[in-house]
C-alpha positions, -999 to 999 in steps of 0.1 A, spaced: 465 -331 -927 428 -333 -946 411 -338 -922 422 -311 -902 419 -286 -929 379 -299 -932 375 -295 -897 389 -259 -895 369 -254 -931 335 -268 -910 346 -242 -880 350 -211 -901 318 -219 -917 297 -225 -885 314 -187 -867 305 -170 -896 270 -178 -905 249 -146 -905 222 -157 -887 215 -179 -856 182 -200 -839 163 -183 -806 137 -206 -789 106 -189 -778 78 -199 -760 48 -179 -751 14 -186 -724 -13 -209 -746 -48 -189 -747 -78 -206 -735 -91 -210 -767 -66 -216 -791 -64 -187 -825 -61 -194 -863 -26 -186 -861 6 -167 -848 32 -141 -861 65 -137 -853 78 -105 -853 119 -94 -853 123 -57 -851 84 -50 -859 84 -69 -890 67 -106 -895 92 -133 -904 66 -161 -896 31 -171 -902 27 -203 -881 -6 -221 -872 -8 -231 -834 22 -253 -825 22 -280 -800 27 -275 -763 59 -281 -750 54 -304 -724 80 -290 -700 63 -256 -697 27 -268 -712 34 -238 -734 34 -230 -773 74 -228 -782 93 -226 -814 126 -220 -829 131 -189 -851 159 -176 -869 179 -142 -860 201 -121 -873 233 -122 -854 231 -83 -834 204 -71 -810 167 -74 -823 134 -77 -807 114 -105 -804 77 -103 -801 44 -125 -807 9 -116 -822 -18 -139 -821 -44 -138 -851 -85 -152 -863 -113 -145 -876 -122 -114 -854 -86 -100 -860 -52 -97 -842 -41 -93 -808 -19 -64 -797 20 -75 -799 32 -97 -765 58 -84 -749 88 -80 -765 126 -95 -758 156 -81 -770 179 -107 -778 219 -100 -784 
């Protein structure tokens, strides 16, 4: 009987968490910039340097956290000179 009270304890408390993980990956630049942002809904949530490639797609990809809803998803690349207009964005549900 405990241990299917944990289990249904563990369940509730994974279907209610507030937020959830979205992978995103993104075309590598030529020359690589100082840094990235991450932007949900027009507002930064990360400051990351360069990550590595993901060999699969030879691309820059990482795993940010979302709100549970519909946001938008978009990337801005940054260095000395400045920062790059937004990528295109992706609405995620």
């Amino acid at each position: 009987m405990k241990q299917i009270l944990f289990l249904l304890i563990v369940m509730a408390m994974t279907a209610c968490r507030p937020v959830r993980t979205v992978a995103i990956a993104w075309d590598a630049p030529a020359s690589p910039p100082d840094g990235y942002r991450i932007l949900i809904d027009g507002q930064v949530v990360l400051d990351i340097p360069p990550p590595p490639l993901d060999p699969a797609c030879r691309c820059p990809t990482i795993v940010v956290p979302v709100p549970r809803g519909q946001h938008t998803i978009s990337v801005v690349a940054y260095n000395r000179a400045g920062t790059s207009q937004p990528s295109a964005s992706v609405v995620v549900q």
